[in-house]
SEGU-941611 format. One line per field, with one value per residue (C-alpha): residue number from 1; residue in three letters; x, y, z. Coordinates in Angstrom, 1 decimal. Example, Ala and Ser with C-alpha at 12.3 -4.5 7.8 and 13.67 -1.06 7.14 Angstrom:
2
resi	[1; 2]
resn	[Ala; Ser]
X	[12.3; 13.7]
Y	[-4.5; -1.1]
Z	[7.8; 7.1]
//
This chain:
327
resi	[1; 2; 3; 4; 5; 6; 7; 8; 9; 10; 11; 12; 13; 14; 15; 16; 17; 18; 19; 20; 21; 22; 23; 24; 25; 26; 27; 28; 29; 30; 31; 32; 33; 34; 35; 36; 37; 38; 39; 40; 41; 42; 43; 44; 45; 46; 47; 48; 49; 50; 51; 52; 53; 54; 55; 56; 57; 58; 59; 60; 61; 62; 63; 64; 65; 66; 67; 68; 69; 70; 71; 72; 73; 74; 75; 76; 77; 78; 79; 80; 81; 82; 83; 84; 85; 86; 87; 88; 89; 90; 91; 92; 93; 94; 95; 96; 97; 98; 99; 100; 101; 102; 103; 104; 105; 106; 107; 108; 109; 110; 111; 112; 113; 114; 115; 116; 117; 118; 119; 120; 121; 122; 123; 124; 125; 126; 127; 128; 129; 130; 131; 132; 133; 134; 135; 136; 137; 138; 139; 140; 141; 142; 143; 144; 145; 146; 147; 148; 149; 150; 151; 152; 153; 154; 155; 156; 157; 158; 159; 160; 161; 162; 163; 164; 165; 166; 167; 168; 169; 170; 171; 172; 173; 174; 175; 176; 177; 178; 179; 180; 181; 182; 183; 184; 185; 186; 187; 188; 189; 190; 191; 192; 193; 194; 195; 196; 197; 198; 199; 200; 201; 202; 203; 204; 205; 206; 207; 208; 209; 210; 211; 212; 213; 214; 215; 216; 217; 218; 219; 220; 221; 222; 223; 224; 225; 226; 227; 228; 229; 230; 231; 232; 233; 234; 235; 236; 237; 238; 239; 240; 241; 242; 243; 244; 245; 246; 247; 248; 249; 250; 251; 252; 253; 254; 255; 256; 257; 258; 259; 260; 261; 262; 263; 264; 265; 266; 267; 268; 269; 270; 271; 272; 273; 274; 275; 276; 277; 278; 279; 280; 281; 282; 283; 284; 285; 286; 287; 288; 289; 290; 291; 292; 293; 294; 295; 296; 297; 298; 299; 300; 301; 302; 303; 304; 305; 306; 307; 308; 309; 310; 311; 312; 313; 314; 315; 316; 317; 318; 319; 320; 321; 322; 323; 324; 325; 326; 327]
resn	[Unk; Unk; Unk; Unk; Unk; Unk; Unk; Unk; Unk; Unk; Unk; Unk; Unk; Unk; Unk; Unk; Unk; Unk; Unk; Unk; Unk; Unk; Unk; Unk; Unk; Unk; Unk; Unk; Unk; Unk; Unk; Unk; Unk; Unk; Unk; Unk; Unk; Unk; Unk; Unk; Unk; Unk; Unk; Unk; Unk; Unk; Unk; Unk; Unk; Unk; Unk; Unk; Unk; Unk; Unk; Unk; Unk; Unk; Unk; Unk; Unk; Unk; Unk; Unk; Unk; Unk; Unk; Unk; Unk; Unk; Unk; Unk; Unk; Unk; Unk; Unk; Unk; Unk; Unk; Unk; Unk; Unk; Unk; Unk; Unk; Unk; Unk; Unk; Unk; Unk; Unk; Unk; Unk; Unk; Unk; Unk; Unk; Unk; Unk; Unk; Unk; Unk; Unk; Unk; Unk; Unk; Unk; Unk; Unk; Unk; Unk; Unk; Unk; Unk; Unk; Unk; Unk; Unk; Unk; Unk; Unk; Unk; Unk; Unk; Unk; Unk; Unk; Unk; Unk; Unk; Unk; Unk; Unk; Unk; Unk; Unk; Unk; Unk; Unk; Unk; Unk; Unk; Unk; Unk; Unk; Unk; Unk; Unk; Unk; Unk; Unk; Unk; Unk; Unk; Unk; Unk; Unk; Unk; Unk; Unk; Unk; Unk; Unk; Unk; Unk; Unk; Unk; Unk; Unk; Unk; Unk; Unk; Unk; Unk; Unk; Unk; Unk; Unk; Unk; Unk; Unk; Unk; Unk; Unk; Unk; Unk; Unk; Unk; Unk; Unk; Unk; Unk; Unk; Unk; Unk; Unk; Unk; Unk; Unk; Unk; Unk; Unk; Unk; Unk; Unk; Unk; Unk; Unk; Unk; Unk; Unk; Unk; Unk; Unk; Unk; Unk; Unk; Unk; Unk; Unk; Unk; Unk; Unk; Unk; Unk; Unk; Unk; Unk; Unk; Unk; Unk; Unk; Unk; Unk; Unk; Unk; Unk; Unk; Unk; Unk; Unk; Unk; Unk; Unk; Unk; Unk; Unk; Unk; Unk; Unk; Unk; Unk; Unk; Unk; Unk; Unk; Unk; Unk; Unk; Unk; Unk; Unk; Unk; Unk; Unk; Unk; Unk; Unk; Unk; Unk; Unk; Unk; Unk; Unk; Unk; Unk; Unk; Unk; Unk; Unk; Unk; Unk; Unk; Unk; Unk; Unk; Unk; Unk; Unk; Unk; Unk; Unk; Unk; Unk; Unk; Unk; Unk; Unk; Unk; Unk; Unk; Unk; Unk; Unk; Unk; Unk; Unk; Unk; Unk; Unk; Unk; Unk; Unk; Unk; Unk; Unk; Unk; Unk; Unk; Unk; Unk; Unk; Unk; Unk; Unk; Unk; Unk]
X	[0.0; 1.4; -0.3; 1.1; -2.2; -5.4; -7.2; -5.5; -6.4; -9.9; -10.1; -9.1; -12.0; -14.4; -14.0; -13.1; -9.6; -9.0; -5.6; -3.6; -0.1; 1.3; -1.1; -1.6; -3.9; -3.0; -5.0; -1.8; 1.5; 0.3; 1.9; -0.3; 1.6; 4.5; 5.6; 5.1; 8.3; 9.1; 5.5; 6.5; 9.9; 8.0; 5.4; 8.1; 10.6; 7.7; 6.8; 10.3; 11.1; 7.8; 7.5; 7.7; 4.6; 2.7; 1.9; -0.7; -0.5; -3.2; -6.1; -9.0; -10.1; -13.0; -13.5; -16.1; -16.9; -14.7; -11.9; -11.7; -10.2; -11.5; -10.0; -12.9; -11.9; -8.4; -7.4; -4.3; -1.5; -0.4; 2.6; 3.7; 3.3; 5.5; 7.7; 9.1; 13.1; 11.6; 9.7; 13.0; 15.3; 13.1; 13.1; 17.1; 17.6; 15.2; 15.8; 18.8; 20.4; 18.8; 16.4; 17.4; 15.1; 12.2; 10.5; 8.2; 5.8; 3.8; 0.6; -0.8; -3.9; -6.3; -4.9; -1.7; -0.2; -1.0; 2.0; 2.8; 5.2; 6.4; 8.6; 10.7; 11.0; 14.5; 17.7; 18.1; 16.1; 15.8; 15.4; 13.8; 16.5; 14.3; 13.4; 16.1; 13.3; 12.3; 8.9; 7.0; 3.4; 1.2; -1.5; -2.9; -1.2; 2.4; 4.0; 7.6; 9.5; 10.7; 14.4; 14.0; 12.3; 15.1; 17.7; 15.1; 15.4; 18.9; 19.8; 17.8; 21.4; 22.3; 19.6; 20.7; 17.9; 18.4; 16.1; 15.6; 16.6; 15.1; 15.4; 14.9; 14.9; 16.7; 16.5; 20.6; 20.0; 18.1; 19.3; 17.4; 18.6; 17.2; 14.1; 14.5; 15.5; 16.7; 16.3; 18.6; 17.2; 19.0; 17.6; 19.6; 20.0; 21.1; 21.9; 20.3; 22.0; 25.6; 26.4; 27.8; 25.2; 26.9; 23.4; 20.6; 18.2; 16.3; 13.1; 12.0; 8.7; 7.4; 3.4; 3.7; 5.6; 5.3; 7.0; 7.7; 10.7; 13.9; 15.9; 19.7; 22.1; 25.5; 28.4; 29.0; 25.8; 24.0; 20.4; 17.1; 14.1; 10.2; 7.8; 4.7; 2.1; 0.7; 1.3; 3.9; 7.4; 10.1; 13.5; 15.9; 18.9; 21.5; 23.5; 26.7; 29.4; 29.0; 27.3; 28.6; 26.3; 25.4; 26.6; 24.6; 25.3; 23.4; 22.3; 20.1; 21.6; 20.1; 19.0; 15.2; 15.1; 11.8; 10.4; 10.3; 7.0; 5.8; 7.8; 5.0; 2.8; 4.7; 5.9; 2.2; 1.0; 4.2; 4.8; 8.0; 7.3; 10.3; 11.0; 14.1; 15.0; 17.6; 18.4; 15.1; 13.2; 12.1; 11.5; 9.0; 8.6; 7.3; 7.9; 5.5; 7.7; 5.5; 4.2; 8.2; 6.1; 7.1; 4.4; 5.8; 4.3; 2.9; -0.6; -0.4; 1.2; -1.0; -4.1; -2.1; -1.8; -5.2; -3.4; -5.1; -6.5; -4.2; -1.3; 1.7; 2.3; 6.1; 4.9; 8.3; 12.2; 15.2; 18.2; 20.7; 20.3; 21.8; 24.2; 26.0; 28.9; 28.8; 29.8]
Y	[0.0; 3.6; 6.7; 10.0; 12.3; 13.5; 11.6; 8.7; 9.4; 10.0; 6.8; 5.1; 6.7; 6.0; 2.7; 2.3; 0.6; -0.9; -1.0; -4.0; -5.2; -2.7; 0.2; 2.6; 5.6; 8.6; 11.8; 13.8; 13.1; 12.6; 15.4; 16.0; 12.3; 12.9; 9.5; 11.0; 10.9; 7.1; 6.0; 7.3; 4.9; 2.4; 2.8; 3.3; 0.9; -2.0; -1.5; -1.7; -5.0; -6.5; -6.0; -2.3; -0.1; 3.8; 5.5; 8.0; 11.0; 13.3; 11.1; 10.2; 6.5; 5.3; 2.0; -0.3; -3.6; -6.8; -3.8; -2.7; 0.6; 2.5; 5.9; 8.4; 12.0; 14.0; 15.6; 18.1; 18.8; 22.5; 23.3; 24.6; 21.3; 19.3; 20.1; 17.6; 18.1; 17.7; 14.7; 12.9; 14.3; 12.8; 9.6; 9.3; 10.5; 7.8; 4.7; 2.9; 1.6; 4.2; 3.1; 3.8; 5.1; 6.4; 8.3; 11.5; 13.1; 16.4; 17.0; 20.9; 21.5; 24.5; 24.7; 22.4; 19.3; 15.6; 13.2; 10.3; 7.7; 4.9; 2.7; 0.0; -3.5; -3.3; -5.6; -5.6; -5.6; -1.6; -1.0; 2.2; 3.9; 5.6; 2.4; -0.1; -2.5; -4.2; -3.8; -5.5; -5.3; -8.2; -7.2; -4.2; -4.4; -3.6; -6.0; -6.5; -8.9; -12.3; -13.0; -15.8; -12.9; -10.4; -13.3; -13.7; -10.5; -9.5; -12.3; -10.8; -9.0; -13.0; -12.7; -9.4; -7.8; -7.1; -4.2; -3.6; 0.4; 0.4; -0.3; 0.6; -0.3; 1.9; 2.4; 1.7; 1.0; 2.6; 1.7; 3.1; 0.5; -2.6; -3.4; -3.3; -1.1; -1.8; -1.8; -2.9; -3.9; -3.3; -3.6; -2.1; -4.6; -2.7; -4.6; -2.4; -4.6; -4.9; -7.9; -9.4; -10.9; -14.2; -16.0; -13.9; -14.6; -12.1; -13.0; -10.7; -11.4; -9.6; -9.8; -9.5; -12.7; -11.2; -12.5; -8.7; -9.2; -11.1; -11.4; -11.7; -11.7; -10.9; -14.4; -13.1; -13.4; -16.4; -17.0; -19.0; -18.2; -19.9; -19.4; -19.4; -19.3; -17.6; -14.3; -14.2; -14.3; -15.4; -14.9; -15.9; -13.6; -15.9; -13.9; -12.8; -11.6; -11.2; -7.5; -6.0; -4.1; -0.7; -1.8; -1.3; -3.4; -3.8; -7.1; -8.0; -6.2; -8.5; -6.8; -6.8; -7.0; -5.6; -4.9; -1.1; -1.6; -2.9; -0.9; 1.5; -1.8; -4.0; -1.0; 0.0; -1.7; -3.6; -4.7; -5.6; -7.9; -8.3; -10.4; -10.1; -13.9; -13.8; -15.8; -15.2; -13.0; -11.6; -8.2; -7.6; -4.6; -4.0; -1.0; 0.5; 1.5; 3.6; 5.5; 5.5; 4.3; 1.6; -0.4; -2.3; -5.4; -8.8; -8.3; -4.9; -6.2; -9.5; -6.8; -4.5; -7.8; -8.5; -12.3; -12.4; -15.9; -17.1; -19.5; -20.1; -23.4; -23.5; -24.4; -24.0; -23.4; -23.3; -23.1; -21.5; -18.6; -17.0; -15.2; -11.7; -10.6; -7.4; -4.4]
Z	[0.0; -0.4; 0.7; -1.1; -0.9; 1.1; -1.8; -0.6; 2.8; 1.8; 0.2; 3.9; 5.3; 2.6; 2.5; 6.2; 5.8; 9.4; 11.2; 10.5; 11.1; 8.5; 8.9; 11.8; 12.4; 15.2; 15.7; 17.1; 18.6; 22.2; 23.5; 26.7; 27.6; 28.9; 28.0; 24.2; 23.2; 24.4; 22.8; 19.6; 19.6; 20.4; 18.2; 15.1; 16.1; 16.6; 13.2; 11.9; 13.9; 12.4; 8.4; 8.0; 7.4; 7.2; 9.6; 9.3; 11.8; 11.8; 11.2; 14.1; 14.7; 15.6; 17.6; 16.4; 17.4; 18.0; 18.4; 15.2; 14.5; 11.6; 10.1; 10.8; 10.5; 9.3; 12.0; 10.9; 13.7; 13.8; 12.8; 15.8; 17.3; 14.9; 11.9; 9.4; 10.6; 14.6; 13.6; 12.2; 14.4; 17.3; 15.7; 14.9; 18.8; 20.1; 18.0; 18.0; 15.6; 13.0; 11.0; 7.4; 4.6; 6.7; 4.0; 6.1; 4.1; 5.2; 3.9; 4.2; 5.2; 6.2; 10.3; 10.0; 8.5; 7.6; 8.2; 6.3; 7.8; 5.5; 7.8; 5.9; 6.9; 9.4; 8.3; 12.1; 15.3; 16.4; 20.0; 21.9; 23.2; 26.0; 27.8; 26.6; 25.3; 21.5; 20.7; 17.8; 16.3; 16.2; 14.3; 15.3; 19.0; 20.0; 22.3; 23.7; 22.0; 23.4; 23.0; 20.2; 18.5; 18.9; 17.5; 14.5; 13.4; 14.0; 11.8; 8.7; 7.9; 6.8; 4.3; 2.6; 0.7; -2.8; -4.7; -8.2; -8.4; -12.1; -15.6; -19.0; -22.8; -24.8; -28.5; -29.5; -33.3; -36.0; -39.1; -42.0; -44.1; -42.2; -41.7; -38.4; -34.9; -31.9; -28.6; -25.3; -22.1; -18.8; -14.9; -12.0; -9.0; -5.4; -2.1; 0.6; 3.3; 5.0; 3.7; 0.9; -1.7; -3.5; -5.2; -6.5; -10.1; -11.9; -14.3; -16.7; -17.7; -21.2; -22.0; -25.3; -27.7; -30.9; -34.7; -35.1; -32.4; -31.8; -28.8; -28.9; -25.6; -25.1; -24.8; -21.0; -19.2; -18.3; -19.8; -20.4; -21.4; -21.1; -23.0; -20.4; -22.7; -26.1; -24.3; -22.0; -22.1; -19.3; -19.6; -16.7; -15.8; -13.3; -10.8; -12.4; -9.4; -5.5; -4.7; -1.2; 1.0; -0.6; -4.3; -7.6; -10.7; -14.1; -15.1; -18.8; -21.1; -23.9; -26.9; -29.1; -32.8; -33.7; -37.2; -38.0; -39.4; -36.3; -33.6; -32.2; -31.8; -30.1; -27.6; -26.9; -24.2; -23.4; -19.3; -18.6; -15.4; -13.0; -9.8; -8.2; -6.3; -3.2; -0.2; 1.6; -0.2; -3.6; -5.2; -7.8; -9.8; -13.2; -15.9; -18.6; -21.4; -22.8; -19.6; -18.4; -15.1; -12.4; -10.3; -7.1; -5.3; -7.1; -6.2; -8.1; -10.9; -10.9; -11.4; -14.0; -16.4; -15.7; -14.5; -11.0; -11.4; -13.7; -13.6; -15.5; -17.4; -19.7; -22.8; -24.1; -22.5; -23.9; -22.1; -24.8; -27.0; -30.5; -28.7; -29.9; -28.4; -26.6; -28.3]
//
């Protein structure tokens, strides 16, 4: 789920989105507790230690039944109350270790501000720094962790997380003496983690197998493709060197053949489908050529390719390829 407007926001209320594990609703910061400050760590750190999540501050709850809490009324926090720079300065002095890549967003509104916290998923277990103790959400609750939970999730950093930090297909070729232009494909893989990343596979899925286009790859890289059905296209990028914490390489770079004649059909309406595999987890992202646009999560993508119900049967794979060397 992401949340980057009031129409977003609306939409909670509308449809009266409840609090889950990921999701959490708060009319203010609290600050008539004087405990505020310590709440807030453990409210940001639990989320962290679980699987990451938004926090929406500045939006009233309502309790209903069976404990349900449903998003009722926006609720904007004056600005002198709480300011962007206080809000992640508080959160840096209070949480420890760091957690990286918070992403706060304020939303204006007539007599203060809307903020958005997206909390990512920690590589390590983050502790409140106020009290000493680990916190974690179950469900919609926050509990403190037992110590076979803390081990858990300090040992994420041995499954380092891999990200796909884009792609794109370039045209490289138009000769106006062939029949037909080209186009390169390359994906950008990033370890966001601390450790070193030795096994990782990335599929590229294409929605569209057409005889207006040829694929070629270069000698160096390691590939096989599926065909999954009339439609859909699978080809299989393997790992190619280790990737340390922080790094960024380029993986794909195979190339697309497609008739001139044909060239503005086969890009309309062309999905490139990716999913990222690593040592305990996957990443999957897919990118509209033709709208220069990225979606993010399988459900999402599942929808976008209209494939909700559908499975995948190989109809064809071929392990080797017509190779070109790389220029």
């Amino acid at each position: 789920m992401t949340i980057e407007s009031i129409a977003d926001i609306q939409f909670l209320i509308d449809n009266s989105v409840e609090e889950s594990t990921e999701l959490e609703y708060k009319r203010s910061f609290a600050k008539a507790n004087p405990k505020w400050k310590e709440e807030l760590a453990k409210d940001i750190s639990a989320m962290a230690n679980a699987n990451g999540g938004i926090f929406i501050y500045g939006l009233a709850e309502k309790n209903v039944s069976n404990g349900l809490s449903l998003p009722e009324l926006i609720t904007p926090i004056p600005s002198t109350e709480m300011t962007k720079d206080q809000l992640s300065q508080l959160l840096s002095s209070n949480i420890t270790p760091k957690i990286n890549n918070i992403e706060i967003s304020v939303l204006p509104q007539e007599g203060g501000n809307v903020f958005i916290l997206h909390v990512p998923k920690g590589i390590t277990a983050h502790q409140n720094k106020i009290n000493h103790l680990y916190y974690i959400r179950r469900n919609a609750t926050v509990e403190v962790m037992e110590d076979y939970e803390i081990r858990d999730v300090m040992n994420r950093q041995s499954n380092t997380p891999l990200e796909i930090d884009g792609c794109g297909l370039y045209k490289t070729k138009n000769d106006p003496y062939s029949n037909k232009v080209e186009y390169t494909f390359m994906a950008k893989i990033q370890n966001v983690g601390h450790s070193v990343c030795e096994v990782y596979k990335l599929n590229v899925y294409f929605n569209k197998i057409s005889l207006h286009c040829e694929f070629s790859f270069p000698s160096n890289e390691n590939f096989s493709y599926t065909a999954l059905d009339a439609e859909r296209l699978k080809i299989s990028c393997r790992y190619q060197e280790p990737i340390f914490g922080g790094e960024t390489l380029e993986m794909g770079h195979f190339v697309l053949h497609i008739d001139k004649d044909h060239e503005e059909e086969f890009l309309d309406g062309l999905i490139i489908d990716m999913i990222l595999f690593y040592p305990g987890g996957s990443c999957d992202v897919a990118f509209i050529p033709s709208e220069q646009r990225y979606v993010e999560g399988r459900d999402k993508i599942n929808t976008l390719l209209g494939r909700d119900k559908r499975i995948d049967y190989p109809i064809l794979e071929v392990d080797s390829f017509k190779k070109i060397e790389k220029n």
